[in-house]
C-alpha positions in Angstrom: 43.6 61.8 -35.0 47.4 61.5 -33.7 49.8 63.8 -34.3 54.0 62.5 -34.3 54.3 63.4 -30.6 51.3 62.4 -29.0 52.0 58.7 -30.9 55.3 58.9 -29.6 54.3 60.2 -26.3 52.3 57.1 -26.3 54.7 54.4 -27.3 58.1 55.6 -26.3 58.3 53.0 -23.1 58.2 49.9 -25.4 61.7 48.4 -25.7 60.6 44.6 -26.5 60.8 43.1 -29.6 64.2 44.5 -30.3 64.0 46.7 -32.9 60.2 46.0 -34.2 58.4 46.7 -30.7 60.7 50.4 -30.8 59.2 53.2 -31.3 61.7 56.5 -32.4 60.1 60.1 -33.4 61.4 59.3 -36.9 59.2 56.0 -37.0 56.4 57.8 -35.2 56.4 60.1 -38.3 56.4 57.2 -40.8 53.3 55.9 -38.6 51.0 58.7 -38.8 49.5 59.2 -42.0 48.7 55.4 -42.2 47.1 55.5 -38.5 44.9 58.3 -39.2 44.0 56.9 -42.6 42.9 53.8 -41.0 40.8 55.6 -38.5 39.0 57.9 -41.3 38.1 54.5 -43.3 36.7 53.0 -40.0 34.0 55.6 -40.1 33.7 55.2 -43.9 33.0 51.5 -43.9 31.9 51.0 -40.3 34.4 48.8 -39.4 35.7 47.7 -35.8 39.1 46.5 -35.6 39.6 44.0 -32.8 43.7 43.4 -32.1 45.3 40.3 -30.4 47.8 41.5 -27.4 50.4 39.9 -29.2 50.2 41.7 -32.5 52.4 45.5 -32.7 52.0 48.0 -30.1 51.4 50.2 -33.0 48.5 48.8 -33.9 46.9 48.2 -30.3 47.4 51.7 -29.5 46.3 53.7 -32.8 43.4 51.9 -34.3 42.3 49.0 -32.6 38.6 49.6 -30.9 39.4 45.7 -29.0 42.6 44.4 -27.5 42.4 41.1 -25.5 42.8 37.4 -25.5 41.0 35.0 -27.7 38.2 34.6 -25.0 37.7 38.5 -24.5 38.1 39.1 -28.3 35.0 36.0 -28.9 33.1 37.7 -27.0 34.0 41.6 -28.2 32.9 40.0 -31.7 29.2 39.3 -30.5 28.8 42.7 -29.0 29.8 45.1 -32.4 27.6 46.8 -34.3 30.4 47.3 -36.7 29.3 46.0 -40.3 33.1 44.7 -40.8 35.4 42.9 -38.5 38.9 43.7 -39.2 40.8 41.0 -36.7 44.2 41.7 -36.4 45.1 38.1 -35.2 45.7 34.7 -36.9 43.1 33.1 -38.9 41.7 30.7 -36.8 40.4 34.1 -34.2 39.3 35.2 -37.2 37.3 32.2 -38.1 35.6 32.0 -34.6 34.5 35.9 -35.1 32.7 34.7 -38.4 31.0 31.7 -36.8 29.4 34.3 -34.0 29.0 36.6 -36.8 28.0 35.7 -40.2 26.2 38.1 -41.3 29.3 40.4 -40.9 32.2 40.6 -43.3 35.5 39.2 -41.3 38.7 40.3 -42.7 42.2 38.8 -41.6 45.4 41.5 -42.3 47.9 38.6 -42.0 50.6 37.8 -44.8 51.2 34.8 -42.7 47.9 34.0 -42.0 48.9 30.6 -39.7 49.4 29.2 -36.4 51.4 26.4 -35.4 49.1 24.7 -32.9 46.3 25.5 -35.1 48.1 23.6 -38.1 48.5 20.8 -36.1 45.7 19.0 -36.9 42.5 18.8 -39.0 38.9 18.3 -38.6 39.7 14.7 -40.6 42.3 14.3 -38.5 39.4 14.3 -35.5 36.7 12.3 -36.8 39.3 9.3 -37.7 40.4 9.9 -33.8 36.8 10.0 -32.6 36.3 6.6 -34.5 39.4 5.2 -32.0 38.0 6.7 -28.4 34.5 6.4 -29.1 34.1 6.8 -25.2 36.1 9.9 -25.2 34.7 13.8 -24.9 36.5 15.6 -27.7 37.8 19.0 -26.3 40.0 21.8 -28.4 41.7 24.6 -27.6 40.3 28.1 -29.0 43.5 27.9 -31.3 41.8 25.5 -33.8 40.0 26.3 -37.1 36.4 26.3 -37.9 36.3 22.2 -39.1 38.0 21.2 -35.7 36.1 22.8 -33.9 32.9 21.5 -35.5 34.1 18.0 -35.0 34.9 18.9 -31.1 31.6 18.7 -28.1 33.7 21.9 -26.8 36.3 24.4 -26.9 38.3 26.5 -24.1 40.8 28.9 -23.6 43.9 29.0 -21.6 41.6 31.2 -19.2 39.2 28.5 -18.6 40.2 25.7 -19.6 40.9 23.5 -16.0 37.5 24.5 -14.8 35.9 23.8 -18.0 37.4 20.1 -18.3 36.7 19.4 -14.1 33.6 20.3 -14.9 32.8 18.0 -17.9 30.5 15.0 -16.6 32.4 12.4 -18.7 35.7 11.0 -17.1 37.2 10.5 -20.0 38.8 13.4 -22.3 40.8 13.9 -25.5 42.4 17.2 -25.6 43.8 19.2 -28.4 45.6 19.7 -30.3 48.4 21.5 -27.5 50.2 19.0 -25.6 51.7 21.3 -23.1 49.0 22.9 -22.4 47.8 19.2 -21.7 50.7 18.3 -19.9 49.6 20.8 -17.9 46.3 20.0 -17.9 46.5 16.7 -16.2 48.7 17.9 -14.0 46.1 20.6 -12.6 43.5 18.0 -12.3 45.7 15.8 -10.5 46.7 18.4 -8.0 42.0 19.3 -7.7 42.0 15.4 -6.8 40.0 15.1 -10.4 40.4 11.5 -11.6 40.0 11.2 -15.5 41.8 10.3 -18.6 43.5 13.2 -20.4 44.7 11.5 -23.8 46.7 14.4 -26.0 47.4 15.4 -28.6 51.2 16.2 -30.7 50.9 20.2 -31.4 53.1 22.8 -29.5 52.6 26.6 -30.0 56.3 27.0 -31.2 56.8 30.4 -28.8 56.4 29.1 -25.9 57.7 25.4 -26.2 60.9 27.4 -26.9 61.2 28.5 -22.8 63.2 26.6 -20.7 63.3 26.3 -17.3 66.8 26.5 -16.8 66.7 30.1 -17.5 64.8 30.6 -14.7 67.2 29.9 -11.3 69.0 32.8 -13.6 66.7 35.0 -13.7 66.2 35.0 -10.0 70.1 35.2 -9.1 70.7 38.3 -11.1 67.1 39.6 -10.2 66.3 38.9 -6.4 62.6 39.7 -6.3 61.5 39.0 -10.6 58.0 37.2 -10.4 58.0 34.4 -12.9 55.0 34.7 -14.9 54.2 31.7 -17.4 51.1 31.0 -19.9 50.5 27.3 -20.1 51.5 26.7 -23.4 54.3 26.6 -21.7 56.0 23.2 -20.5 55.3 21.8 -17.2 58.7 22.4 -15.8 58.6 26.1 -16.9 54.6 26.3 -15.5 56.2 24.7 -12.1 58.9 26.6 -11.6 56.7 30.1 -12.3 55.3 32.4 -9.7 52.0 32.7 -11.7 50.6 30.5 -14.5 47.7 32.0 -17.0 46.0 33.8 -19.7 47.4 37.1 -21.4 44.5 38.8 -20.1 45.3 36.9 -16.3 48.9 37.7 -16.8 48.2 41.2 -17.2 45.9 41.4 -13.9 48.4 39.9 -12.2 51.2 42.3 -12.8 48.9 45.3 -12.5 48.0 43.7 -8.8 51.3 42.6 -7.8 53.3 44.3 -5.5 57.0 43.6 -6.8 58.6 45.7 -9.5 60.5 43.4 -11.7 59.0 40.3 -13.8 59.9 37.8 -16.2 57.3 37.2 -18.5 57.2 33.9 -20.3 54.4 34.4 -23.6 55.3 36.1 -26.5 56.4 39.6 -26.1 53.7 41.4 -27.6 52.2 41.0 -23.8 55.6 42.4 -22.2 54.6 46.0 -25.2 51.8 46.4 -23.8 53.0 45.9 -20.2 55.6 48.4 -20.7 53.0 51.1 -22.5 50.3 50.4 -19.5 52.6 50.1 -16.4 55.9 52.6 -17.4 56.7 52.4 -13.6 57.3 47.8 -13.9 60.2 46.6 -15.3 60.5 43.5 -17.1 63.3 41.4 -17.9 65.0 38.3 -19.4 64.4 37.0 -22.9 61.9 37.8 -26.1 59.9 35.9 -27.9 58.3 36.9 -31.3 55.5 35.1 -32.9 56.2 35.4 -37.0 52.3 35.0 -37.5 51.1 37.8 -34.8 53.7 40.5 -36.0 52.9 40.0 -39.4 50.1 42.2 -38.9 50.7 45.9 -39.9 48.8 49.0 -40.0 49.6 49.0 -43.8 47.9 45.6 -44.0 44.7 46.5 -41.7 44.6 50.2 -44.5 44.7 47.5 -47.7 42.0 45.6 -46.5 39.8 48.5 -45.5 40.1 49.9 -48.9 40.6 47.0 -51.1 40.0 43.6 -49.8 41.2 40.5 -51.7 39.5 37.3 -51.4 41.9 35.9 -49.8 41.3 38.1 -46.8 37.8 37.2 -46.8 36.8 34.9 -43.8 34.4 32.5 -45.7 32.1 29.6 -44.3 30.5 27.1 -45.0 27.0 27.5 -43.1 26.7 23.7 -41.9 29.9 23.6 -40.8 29.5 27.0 -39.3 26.8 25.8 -37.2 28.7 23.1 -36.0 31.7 24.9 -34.7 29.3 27.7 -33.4 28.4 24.7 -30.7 31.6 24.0 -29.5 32.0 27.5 -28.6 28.4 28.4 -27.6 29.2 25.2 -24.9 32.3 26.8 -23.7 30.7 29.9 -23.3 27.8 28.1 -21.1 30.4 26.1 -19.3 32.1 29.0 -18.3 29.2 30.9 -16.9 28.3 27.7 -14.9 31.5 27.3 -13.6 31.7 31.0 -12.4 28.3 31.3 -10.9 29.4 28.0 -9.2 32.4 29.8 -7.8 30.4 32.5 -6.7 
């Protein structure tokens, strides 16, 4: 159980976020009771809570038994014992925890409830593009809902995602529904010498398409030795420019590794929270970026849906379609263990 000091012992470094990622004794003291309420009705209703890095410092570090990136929080969801998943995320991570879990209940804290790249297009939307590129192996991104992903041979993350598509036999790939990322993408493969057709798709994850790579020969006038460090969602000129491109869970091992001080961190800044509460002695600078569908997570959200769930909460499947999707990530999964035990 925390008391006011030892929560605000533990998240007095975080200055992101302006004034939602900043953490006072005052706030602290508003915090508590909810906090330890959540963690009492954890035990009473053996539930795990599994947090996205980009969702409030207060949540990450009070009550969350999980913090990662969509591919560390897939696979968190196959190891619980917990009877309920509470994913404090977007619906879509929520939906791939219920595919590799249905016999558990999945419930999503989110007002919001949405993602822009994962609004972007439709299972429909898929089959009447499989019916145009018959020739084509359909890939997504993790950032999909459950019918995409059914209609998809495969999904990947921004972790794996170029070894995953080198990899694929077929020469010929649509990708979606993030074109950035894609942008990206082809760009990768051209630099491995890996000859295929990368059609895309229209979606953007509307954080990061927002960075611009002008604000980058900035950065490094007014801060001599900042590393750039990009996710690729973000566009190529802002991924080229950057000293490191990849995953929130990549990012974070890089700056834990690196020996510089001072970075620029291009993802949104619930990354840059939990970079400040891990690594006090880094400092990070330049601009924020919130994502209105992460932060609308809140502890008082994760307590109402412990206690009294409403159906919209509920993460519900259809088991046919379930199985479907549960493929396309049961493939990723086995073409990233290929792909690593080829590397090693």
């Amino acid at each position: 159980m925390f008391t006011v000091e030892t929560l605000f012992e533990r998240l007095k470094n975080v200055r992101s976020g302006g004034g939602l990622c900043s953490y006072s004794l005052e706030r602290c003291q508003s915090l508590v009771p909810v906090v330890n309420e959540i963690l009492s009705l954890k035990k009473q209703k053996n539930a795990v809570i599994l947090a996205h890095s980009y969702v409030s410092p207060d949540i990450i570090y009070t009550v969350a038994d999980f913090t990662g990136d969509s591919y560390g929080l897939s696979k968190d969801a196959t190891r619980t014992q917990a009877k309920t998943i509470v994913f404090a995320a977007v619906k879509f991570m929520g939906e791939t925890a219920k595919i590799l879990n249905p016999e558990k209940e999945v419930l999503i804290p989110n007002e919001l409830n949405g993602c822009t790249l994962a609004d972007a297009v439709t299972g429909e939307k898929v089959r009447h593009l499989k019916s145009i590129y018959p020739e084509h192996t359909f890939v997504c991104y993790i950032n999909t809902t459950a019918d995409v992903k059914a209609e998809c041979e495969m999904c990947v993350t921004s972790s794996n995602v170029y070894q995953i598509i080198e990899a694929i036999p077929n020469d010929k790939i649509y990708f979606l529904p993030d074109k950035l990322m894609g942008k990206n993408l082809q760009n990768a493969m051209k630099q491995r010498g890996v000859q295929k057709e990368i059609l895309l798709y229209e979606g953007t994850c509307y954080v990061h398409e927002e960075y611009r790579a002008e604000t980058i020969p900035h950065l490094r006038r007014q801060y001599t030795n900042v590393k750039v460090v990009s996710h690729p969602e973000c566009s190529p000129e802002v991924v080229a420019s950057s000293d490191f491109v990849g995953s929130t869970t990549q990012m974070i091992d890089y700056v834990k590794k690196s020996k510089e001080n001072t970075f620029f961190m291009l993802t949104e800044c619930g990354l840059t929270s939990r970079l400040q509460v891990e690594m006090p002695d880094k400092k990070f600078v330049g601009t924020c970026s919130l994502c209105r569908y992460m932060k609308s997570n809140t502890l008082e959200d994760i307590r109402r849906v412990l206690k009294n769930p409403r159906p919209q909460d509920r993460i519900l499947i259809d088991e046919s379609l379930r199985i479907k999707a549960l493929h396309c990530i049961e493939e990723m999964f086995r073409y990233t263990e290929m792909t690593t035990a080829l590397k090693g």
